[in-house]
C-alpha positions in Angstrom: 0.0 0.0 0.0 3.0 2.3 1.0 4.1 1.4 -2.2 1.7 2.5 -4.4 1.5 5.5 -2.4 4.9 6.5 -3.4 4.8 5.5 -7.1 2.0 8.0 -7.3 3.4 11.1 -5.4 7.0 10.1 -7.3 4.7 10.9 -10.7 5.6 13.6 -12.6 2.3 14.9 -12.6 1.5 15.4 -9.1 4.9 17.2 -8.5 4.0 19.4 -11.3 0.7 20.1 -9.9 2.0 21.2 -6.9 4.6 23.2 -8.2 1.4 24.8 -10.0 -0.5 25.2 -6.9 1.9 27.2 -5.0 2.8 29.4 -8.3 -0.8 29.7 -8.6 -1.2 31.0 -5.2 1.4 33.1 -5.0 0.1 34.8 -8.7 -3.4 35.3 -7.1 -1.8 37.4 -4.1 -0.7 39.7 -6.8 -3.8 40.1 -8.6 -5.7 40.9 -5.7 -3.6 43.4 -4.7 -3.6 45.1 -8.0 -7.2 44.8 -8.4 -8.2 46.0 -5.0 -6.3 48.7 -4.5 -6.1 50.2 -8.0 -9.3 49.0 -10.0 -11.9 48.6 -7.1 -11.3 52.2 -6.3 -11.4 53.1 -9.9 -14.8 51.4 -10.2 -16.4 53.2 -7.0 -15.6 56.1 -8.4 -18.3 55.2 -10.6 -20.8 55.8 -7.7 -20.1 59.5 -7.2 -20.2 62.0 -4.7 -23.4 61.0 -2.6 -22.5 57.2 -2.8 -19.7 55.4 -0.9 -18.8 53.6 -4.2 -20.9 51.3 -6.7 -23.3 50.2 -4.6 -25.9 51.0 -2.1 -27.2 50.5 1.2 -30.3 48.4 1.6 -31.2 50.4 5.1 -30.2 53.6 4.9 -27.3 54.5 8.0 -27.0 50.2 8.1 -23.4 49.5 6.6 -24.2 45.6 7.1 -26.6 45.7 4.4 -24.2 47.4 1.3 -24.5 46.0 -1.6 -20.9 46.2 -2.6 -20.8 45.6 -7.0 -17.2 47.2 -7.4 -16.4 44.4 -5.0 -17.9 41.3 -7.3 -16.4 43.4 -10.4 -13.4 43.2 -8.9 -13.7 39.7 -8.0 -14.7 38.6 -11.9 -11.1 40.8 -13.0 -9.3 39.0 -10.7 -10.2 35.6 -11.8 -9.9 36.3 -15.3 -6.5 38.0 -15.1 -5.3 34.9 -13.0 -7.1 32.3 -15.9 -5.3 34.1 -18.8 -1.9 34.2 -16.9 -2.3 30.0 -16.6 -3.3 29.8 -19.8 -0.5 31.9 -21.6 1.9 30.8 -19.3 1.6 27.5 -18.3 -1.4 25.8 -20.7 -0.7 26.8 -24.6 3.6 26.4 -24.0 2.4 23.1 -22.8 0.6 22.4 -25.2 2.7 23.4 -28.4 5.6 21.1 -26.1 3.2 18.2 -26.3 2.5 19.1 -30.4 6.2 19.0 -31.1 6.8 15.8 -28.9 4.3 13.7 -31.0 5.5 15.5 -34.0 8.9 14.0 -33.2 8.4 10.7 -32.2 5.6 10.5 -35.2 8.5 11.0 -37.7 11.1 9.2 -35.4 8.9 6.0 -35.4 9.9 3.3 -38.6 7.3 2.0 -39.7 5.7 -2.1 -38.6 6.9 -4.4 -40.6 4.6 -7.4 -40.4 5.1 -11.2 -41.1 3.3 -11.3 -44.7 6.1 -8.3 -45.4 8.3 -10.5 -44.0 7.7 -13.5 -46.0 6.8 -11.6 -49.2 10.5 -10.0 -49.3 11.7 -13.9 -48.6 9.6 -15.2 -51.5 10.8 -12.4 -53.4 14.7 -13.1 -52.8 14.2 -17.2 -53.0 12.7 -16.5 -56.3 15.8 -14.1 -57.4 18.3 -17.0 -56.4 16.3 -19.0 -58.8 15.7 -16.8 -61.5 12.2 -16.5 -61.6 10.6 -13.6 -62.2 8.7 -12.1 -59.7 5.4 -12.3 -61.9 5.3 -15.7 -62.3 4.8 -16.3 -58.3 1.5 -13.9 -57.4 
């Protein structure tokens, strides 16, 4: 059981993930940072004078009941910033890698020679020993 346990954290994969994870994280800290103190300030300014930013109270004088959109904005920005950064950074190099792997072990690869080759290129030679034409065997 220990065995198998080790085989699959040993994989590749799971060490890549992790290394992902952590990157991942670390990326998001940034974005959030960005996004909440430069855009979400941007976008209450959207609310002007009379309103604390773009949203509104429910209860007037209740702060516990703002409605807070910059903040959801904000959120939406953040994930997509974070989704494009994995995809252009980590995903499409991936996979064009993967593309130029297969391309290479595609071309790489001879091709399967199988018995009835095999025996048609013996009949072929046994005939030349014997001069035979090839025509006269098929």
């Amino acid at each position: 059981m220990l065995k198998g346990f080790k085989e699959f954290i040993m994989r590749g994969n799971v060490i890549d993930l992790a290394v992902g994870v952590v990157i991942g994280a670390a990326f998001t800290a940034i974005v959030t940072a960005f996004t909440d103190s430069l855009l979400e300030p941007l976008l209450n300014t959207i609310g002007g004078a009379e309103v604390t930013g773009l949203g509104f109270e429910i209860i007037s004088g209740n702060p516990s009941t703002y409605l807070d959109f910059a903040a959801v904005i904000t959120a939406v920005i953040n994930f997509l910033l974070v989704a494009a950064v994995v995809y252009f950074v980590i995903v499409a190099p991936m996979n064009k890698f993967n593309e130029m792997r297969e391309a290479r072990l595609e071309t790489s690869a001879e091709p399967e020679v199988t018995e009835a080759d095999l025996l048609t290129e013996i009949r072929d030679l046994l005939a030349e020993q014997n001069g035979k034409p090839k025509t006269e065997l098929n």
